[in-house]
N, C-alpha and C positions, 0 to 999 in steps of 0.2 A: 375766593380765587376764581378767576375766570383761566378756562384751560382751554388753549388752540387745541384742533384736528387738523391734522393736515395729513395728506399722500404723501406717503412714504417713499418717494424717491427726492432725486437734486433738484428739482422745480419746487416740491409741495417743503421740501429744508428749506430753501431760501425763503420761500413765503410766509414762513412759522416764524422764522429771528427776525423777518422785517416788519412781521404788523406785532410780534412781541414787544419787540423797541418802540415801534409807536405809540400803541396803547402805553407802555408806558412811562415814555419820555412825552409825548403829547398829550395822549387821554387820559393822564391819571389815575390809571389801573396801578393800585400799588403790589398786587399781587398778581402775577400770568403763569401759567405753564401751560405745557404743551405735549401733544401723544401723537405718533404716526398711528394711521390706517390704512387698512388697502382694501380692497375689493369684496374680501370675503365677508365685511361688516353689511351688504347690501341688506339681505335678509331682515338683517334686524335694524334697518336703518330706521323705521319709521316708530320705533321705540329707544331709539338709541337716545344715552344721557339725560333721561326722565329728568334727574334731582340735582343736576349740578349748571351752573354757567356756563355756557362754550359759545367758542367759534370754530370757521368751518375754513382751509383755504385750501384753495387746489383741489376739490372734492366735492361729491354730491351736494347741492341743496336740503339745507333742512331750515325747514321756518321756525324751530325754534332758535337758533341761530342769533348770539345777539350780534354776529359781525360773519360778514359771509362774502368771499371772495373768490373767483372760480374764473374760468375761461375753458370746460367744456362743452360739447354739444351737447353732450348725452348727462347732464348732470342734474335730470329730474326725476330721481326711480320712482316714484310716485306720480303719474302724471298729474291729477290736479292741482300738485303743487305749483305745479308751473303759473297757473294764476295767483297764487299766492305770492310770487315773488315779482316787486316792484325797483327800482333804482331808489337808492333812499342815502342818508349819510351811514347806513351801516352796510349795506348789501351793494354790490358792482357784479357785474358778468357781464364778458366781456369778451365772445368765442372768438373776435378778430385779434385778440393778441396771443402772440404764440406761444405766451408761460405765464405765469399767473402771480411775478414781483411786479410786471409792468402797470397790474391793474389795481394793486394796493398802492404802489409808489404815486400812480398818478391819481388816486383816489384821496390818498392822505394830503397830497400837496393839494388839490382842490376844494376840499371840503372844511380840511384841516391848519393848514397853511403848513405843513410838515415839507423841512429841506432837507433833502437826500441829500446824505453824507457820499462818499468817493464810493466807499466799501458797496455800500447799497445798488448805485448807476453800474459799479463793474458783475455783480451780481445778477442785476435786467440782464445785462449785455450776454452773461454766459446761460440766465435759467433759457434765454431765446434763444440761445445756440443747442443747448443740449435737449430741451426737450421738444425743439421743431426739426430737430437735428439735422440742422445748417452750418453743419461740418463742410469744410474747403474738399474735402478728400476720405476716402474708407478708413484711409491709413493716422490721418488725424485723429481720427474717434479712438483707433484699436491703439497707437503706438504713441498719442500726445500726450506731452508734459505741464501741460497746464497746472496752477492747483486744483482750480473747477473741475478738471478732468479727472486729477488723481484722486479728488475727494468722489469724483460721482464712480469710479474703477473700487474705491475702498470699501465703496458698499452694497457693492455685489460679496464679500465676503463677512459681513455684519454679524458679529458673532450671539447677536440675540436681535430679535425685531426693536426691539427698546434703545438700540444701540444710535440710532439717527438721532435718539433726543438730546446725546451728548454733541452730537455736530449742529443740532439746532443752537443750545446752550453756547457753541465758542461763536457762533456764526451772529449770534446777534449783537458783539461788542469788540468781535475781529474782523479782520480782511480775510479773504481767501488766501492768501500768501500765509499766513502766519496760521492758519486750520488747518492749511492741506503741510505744514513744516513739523505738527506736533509728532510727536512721536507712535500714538496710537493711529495716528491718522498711514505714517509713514510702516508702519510694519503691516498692515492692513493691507495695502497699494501694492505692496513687496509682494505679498499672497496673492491678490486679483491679479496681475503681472503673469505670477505662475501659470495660477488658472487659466486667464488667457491665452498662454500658448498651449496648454494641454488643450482647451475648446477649439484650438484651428486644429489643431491636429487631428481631433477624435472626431470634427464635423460632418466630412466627408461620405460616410458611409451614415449618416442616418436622415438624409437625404431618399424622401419616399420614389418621390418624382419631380419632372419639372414637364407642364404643360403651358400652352398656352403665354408664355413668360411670369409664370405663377409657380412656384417654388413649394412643395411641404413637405418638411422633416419631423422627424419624431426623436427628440431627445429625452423623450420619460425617464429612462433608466439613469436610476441616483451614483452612477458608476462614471455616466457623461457627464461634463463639463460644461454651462451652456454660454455662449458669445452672442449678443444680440444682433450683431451687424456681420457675422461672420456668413450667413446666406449672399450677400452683397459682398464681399470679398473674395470669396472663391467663384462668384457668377453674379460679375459685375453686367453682364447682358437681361439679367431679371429686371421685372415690374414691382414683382409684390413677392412675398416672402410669407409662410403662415408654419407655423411650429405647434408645437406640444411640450412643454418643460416643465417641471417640477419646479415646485416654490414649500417655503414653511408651511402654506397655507392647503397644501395640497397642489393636484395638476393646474397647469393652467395653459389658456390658448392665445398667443400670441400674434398679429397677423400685421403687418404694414408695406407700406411702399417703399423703392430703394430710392433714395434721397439723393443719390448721382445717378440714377435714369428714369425719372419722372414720369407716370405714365399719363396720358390727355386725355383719359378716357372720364376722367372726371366723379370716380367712384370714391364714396365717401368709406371707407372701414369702420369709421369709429360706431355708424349709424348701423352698420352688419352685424357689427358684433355686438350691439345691442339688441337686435334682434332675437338672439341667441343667450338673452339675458348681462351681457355685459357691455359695454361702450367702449369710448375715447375721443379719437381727433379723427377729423379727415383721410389724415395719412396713416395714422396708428390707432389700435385698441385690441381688446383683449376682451377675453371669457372664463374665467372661473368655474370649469364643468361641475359636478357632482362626483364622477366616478371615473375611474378609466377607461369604460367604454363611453360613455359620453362624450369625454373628451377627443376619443378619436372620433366620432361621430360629427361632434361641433366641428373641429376641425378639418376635413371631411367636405362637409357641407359649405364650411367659410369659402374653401378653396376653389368648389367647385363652381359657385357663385361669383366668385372674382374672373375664374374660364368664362364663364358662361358670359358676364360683360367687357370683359373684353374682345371675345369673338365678335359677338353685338355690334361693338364699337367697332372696331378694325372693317365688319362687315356693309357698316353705314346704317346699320338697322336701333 
């Protein structure tokens, strides 16, 4: 068996069902499966899956990797991996595309001659919307009925980490209309919905400060709710946004720019928060503290690094 890895949200799902189909409807892999990861595997990344076949999509670099597909900056925890990775018919990276179907779809069709099915192109269309989150409006993301939407709202409530493998599983031989219509999908959606309105509600008051148009709340406490876009909805006049939230995984630090008011200052986050041991994108990334005082710490420091350039900038300096 060869078994994908992939990031465990709706960018790194769609990328798992589309190079699964390929391999094998095209490459003749008569056996695939597939496992999310997140963040917390870094540590052990440069031992991870000694003894068995894999690929890697939407996630760190690893050379042993027989197929490796990514579009982050920060997707070399090991730095001299970085020489190790060449463009080849197995490996693409690709930080100019904004989710990580665009760069298997157009890698399969060139190397491959593989034709994207309908399912697949409306798939690009949404992993680019949600994970550059080129949403029309705040109100789109928090209140839209898309199926893409309600499947990526359904798994903020995932009732075990292992739960996106069954939405990998319908996603490689469905459409999004007929995944986000199932029934588990639909009582899931029901619950994030809830959630959702208890996270506007309860956001307000954890809320540390706001400087500089840089925003930091502390939603640690397993009693909050948390809404990722809900900083940008109650102060849509912000730059950037940086949190503290609870995950399976333990704390984690959250930090990005508000996507309806852009800031020109030209600061990378993803590369900050790699600083700090963790990564992402441009606009967005995260950190995985240790502890709880770490985490307020990391987070802390994220923030006051994003003041500090933007003062800079604003200043001309």
């Amino acid at each position: 068996m060869l078994k994908i890895y992939y990031h465990r949200d709706f960018d790194g799902i769609a990328s798992a069902a589309i190079l699964a189909h390929v391999l094998r409807e095209v490459r003749g892999e008569i056996s695939v499966g597939w496992s999310g990861v997140n963040h917390d595997v870094r540590p052990r990344w440069r031992s991870f899956s000694e003894d068995e076949r894999f690929a890697v999509v939407d996630f760190f670099f690893h050379p042993r990797a027989e197929y490796w597909f990514d579009h982050h900056p920060t997707t070399f925890v090991v730095p001299e991996w970085k020489q190790l990775y060449a463009p080849s018919v197995r490996h693409r990276w690709d930080t100019a595309s904004p989710s990580c179907p665009p760069v298997i779809l157009d890698h399969a069709r060139e190397h491959w001659g593989f034709r994207s099915p309908a399912r697949f192109d409306e798939l690009r269309l949404w992993s680019n919307k949600i994970d550059a989150a080129r949403f029309d409006t705040v109100d789109e993301v928090l209140f839209g009925t898309a199926p893409a939407l309600r499947i990526m709202r359904a798994l903020t409530v995932a009732p075990t980490p292992d739960w996106s493998d069954f939405i990998v599983r319908q996603l490689v031989d469905h459409d999004l209309a007929s995944v986000a219509g199932l029934g588990e999908i639909e009582k899931r959606h029901e619950r994030a919905c809830k959630n959702r309105e208890k996270a506007l509600e309860q956001f307000p008051p954890t809320v540390v400060d706001i400087e500089d148009d840089v925003l930091l709340y502390d939603a640690t406490s397993n009693e909050i709710r948390r809404e990722r876009f809900a900083p940008f909805y109650f102060h849509p006049d912000i730059h950037f946004a940086v949190g503290m939230i609870p995950t399976r995984g333990g704390l984690h630090v959250t930090a990005g720019e508000n996507p309806w008011n852009l800031p020109r200052a030209g600061i990378d986050v993803g590369r900050l928060c790699e600083r700090h041991g963790g990564g992402g994108h441009p606009a967005v990334g995260g950190v995985n503290p240790a502890d709880a005082r770490d985490c307020k710490r990391i987070a802390r420091a994220i923030a006051v690094e994003l003041r500090t350039q933007m003062r800079r900038f604003r200043s001309g300096g």
